[in-house]
C-alpha positions in Angstrom: 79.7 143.5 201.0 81.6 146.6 199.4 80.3 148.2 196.1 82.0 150.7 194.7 79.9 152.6 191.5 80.4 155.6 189.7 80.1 158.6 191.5 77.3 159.6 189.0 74.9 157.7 190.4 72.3 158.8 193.5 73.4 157.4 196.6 69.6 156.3 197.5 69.0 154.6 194.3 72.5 152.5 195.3 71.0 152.1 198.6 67.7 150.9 197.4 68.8 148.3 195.2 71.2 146.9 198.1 68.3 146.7 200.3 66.1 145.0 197.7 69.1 142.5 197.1 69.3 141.7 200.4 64.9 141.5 201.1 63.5 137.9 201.4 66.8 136.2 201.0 66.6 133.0 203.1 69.7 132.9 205.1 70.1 136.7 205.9 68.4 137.9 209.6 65.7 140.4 209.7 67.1 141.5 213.1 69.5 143.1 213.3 68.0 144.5 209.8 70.5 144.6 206.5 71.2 148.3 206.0 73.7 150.3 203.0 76.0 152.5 204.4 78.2 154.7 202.4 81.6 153.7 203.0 84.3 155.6 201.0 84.0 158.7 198.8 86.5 158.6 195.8 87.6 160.6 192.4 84.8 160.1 190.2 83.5 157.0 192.6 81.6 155.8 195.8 81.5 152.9 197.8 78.1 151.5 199.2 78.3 149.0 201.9 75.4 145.9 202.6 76.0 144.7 205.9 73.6 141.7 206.5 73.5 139.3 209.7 73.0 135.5 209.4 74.3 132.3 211.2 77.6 131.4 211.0 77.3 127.6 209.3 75.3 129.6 206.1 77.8 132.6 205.7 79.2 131.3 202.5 76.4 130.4 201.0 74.4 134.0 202.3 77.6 135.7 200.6 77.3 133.8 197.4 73.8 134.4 197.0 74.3 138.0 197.7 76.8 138.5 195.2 74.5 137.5 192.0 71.5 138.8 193.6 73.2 142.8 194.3 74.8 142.4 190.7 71.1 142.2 189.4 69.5 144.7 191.3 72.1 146.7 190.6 72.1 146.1 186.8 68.0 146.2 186.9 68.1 149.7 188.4 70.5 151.2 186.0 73.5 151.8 188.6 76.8 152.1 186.5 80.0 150.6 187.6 82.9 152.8 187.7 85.3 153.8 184.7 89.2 153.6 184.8 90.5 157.0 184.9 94.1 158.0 183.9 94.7 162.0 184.3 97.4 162.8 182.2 100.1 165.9 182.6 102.5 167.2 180.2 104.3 170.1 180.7 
């Protein structure tokens, strides 16, 4: 599951909240363990990774649950999304 926030924000605090998302969730494996990998640096941007193991017949419902539950950890902790950015050149 890709995030991408604004490049502002501490990579650990992105990484905790993934983690904490992801913790006691009933369809996600505790081995292999979820972990948040930084995926992609960009202008003004990064992109976090949660890479989670479960069984196949509860993927979609795993991924759905997921979804809402990073969203709030990441809006509980304070991690901002990113901005549109337009760089403009005259001359």
């Amino acid at each position: 599951m890709p995030c991408t926030v604004a490049g502002s924000n501490p990579a650990e605090k992105v990484r905790s909240s993934l983690l904490r998302a992801a913790a006691g969730k009933p369809h996600v494996a505790s081995q292999p363990a979820p972990v948040a990998v930084l995926t992609h640096l960009g202008e003004n941007k990064f992109t976090m990774e949660l890479r989670v193991w479960c069984t196949a017949s509860k993927y979609w419902d795993t991924q759905f649950s997921l979804n809402e539950a990073v969203k709030a950890a990441l809006e509980l902790d304070g991690v901002s999304g990113t901005l549109p950015a337009m760089r403009i050149v005259q001359g």
